[in-house]
C-alpha positions in Angstrom: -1.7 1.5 -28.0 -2.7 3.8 -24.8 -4.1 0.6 -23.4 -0.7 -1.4 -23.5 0.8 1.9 -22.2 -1.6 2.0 -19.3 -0.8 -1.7 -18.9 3.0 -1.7 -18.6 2.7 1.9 -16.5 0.4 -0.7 -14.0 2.6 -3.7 -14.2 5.9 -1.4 -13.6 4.4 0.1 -10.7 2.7 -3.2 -9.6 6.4 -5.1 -9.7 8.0 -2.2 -7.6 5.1 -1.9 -5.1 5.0 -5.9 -4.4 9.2 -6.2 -4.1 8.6 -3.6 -1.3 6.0 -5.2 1.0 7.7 -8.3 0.3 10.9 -6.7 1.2 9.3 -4.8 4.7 7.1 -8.0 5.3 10.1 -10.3 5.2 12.1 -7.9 7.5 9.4 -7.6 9.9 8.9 -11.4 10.1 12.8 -11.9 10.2 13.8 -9.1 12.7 10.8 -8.6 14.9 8.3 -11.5 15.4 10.9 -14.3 15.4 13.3 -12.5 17.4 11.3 -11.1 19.7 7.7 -12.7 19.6 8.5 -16.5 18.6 11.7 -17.5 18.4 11.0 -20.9 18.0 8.5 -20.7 15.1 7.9 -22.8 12.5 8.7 -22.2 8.8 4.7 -22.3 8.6 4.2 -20.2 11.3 6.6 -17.4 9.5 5.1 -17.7 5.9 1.5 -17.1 7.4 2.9 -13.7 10.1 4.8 -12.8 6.4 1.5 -13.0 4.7 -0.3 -11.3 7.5 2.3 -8.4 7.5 2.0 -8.1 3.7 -1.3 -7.7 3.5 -1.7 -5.0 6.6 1.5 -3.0 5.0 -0.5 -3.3 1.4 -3.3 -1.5 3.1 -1.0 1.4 4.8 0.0 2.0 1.4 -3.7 2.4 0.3 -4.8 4.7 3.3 -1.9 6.5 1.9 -2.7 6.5 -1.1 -5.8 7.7 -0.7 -5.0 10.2 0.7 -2.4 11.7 -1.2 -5.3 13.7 -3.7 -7.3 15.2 -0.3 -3.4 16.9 0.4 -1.8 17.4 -3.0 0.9 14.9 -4.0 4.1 17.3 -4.1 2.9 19.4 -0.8 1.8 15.7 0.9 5.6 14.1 0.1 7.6 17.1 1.3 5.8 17.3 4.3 5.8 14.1 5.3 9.2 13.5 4.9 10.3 17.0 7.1 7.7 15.5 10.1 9.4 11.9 9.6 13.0 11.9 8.4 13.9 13.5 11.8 12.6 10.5 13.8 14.2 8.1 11.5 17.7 9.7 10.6 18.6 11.2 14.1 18.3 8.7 16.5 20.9 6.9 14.1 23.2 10.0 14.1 23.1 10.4 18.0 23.5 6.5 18.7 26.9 6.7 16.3 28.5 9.1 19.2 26.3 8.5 22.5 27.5 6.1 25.6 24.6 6.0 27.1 21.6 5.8 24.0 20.3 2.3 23.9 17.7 0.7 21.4 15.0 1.0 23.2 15.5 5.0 23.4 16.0 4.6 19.8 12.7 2.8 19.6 10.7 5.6 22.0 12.2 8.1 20.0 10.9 6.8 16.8 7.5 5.9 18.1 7.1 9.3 19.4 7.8 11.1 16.5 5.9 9.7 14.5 3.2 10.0 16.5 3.5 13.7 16.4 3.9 13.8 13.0 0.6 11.7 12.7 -1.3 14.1 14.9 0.2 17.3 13.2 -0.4 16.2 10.0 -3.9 13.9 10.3 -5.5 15.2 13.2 -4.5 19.6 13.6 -4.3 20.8 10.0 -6.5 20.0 7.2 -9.9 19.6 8.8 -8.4 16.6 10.5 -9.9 15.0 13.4 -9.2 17.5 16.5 -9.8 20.9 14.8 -13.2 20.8 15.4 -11.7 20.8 19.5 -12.4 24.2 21.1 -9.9 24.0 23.4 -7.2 23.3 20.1 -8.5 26.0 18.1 -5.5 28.3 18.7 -3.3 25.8 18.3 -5.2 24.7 14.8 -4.8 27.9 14.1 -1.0 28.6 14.6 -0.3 25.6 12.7 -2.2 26.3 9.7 -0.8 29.9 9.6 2.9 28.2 10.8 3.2 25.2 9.0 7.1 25.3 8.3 8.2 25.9 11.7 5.4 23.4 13.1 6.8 21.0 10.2 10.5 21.8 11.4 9.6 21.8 15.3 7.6 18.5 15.0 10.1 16.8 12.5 13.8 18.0 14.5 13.5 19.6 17.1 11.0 17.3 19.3 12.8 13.7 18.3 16.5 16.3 19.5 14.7 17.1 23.0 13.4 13.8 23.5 17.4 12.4 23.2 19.2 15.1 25.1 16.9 14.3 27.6 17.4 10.9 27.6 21.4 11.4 27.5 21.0 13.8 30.3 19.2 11.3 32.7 21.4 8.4 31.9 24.1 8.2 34.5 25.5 5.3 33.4 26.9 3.9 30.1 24.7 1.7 28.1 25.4 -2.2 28.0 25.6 -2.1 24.5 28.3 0.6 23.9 30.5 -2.0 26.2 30.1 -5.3 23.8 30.9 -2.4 20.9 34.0 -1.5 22.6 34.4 -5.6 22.9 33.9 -5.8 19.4 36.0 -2.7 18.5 38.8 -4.4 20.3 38.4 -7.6 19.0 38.5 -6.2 15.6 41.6 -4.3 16.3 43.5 -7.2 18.0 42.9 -9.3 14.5 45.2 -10.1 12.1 44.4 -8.4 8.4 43.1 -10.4 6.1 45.3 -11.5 3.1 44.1 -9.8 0.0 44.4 -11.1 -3.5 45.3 -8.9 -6.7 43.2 -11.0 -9.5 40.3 -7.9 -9.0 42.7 -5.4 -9.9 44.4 -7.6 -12.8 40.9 -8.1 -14.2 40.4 -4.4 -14.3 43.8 -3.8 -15.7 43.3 -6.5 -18.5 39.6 -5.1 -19.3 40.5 -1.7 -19.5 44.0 -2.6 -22.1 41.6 -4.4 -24.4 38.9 -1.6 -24.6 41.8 0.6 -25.1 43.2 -1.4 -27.6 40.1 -2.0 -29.6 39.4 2.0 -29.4 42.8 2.6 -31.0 41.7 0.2 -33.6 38.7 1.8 -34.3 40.1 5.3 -34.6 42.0 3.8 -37.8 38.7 3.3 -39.3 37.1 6.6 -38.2 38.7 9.2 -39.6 36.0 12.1 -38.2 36.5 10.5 -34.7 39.9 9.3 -34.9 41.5 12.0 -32.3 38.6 11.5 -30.2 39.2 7.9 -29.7 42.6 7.7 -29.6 42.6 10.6 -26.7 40.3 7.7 -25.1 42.9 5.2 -25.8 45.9 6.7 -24.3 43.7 7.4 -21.2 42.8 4.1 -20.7 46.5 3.0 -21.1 47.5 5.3 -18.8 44.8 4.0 -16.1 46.0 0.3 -16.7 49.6 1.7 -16.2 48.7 3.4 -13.0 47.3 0.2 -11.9 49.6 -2.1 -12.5 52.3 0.2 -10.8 50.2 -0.3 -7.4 49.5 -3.4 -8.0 53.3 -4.3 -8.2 53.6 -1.9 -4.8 51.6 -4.2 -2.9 53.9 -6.0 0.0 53.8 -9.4 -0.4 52.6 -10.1 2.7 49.2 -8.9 1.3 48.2 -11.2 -1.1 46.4 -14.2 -1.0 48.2 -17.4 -0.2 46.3 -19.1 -2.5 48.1 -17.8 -5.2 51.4 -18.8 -3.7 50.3 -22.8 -3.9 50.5 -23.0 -7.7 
């Protein structure tokens, strides 16, 4: 019996593990080498870089994983993710509402926070490989007796100085917040779509028959009977509600289609 357990425990985590490299493997292929490296690749080509990609991510994952037990498993995830959510999530945030941020400042910002994170993390705490540096020895120090802010300074603050100072040197706007105001416009300037109502008659249909089968039940239920018809009556009254904005919707709104029959 442990033995299946330990089986489907590996074949669970297995599963999960392979859908992810496949997933970043496929993305990296897709997005990066064949837009930027080979655009005209083959479909051989991209199954071998795919394979390639897999099996370098699969062996991140290990380092990592081998890891984790040297650092503790809960102190090694929340650390990580406060040196590298930063990098990630705010380049996003500030390219949402800045002129002049590009991709490629989205890229340096990226690169260079995780490279801080990797030296903070790997190479000044935990006997890494640059405390045995005289010269780094205070600053070993103040990050083993810091770690929070270091963690804080390292994972917000340094990827939020790195864009201000990129938004403060760029005088003019960036090429690409021009073909988003194109797009913006475009998008604007186009008619609405026609919508259709079946969705919202489906709903309204599914939710009379649960009610009604409920209502039916709570004659054979006597313990539960209230219960169910409380249930009932709400679900009527979510159909009704429904079908009175359903029958609000201008005509002009729903799909042609339906007008042909």
């Amino acid at each position: 019996m442990m033995g299946l357990m330990v089986a489907a425990m590996v074949s669970a985590t297995a599963s999960m593990a392979t859908t992810r490299l496949n997933v970043f493997a496929g993305a990296f292929t897709s997005e990066v080498y064949q837009r930027f490296i080979n655009r005209s690749a083959s479909e051989t080509r991209l199954v071998l870089v795919g394979r390639i990609a897999t099996i370098i991510l699969g062996g991140v994952v290990l380092a990592g994983a081998l890891l984790i037990p040297r650092y503790g498993y809960t102190s090694f995830i929340i650390e990580m993710n406060a040196l590298l959510n930063g990098p990630l999530l705010l380049p996003t945030l500030w390219g949402l509402f800045s002129r002049k941020i590009g991709l490629g400042a989205v890229w340096f910002t990226i690169g260079s926070g995780f490279l801080a994170a990797f030296l903070v993390k790997f190479g000044l705490s935990n006997q890494g490989f640059l405390t045995e540096v005289a010269l780094l020895q205070p600053l070993v120090e103040f990050i083993a007796a810091n770690k929070r802010i270091v963690d804080l300074t390292v994972g917000i603050a340094f990827p939020l100085s790195i864009l201000a100072t990129l938004e403060t040197r760029s005088r003019n706007d960036h090429p690409g917040w021009q073909q988003v105001r194109k797009a913006q416009r475009t998008f604007q300037d186009t008619l609405a779509p026609n919508s259709s109502t079946l969705p919202a008659r489906m709903v309204i249909l599914s939710l009379i028959v649960v009610a009604v089968v409920m209502g039916g039940l709570a004659f054979f239920n006597e313990h539960d009977a209230g219960l169910l018809l409380v249930f009932s009556l709400i679900l009527f009254g979510i159909a009704g509600g429904l079908h009175l904005l359903v029958r609000r919707t201008p005509k002009n709104q729903i799909n042609p289609l339906s007008n042909e029959r």
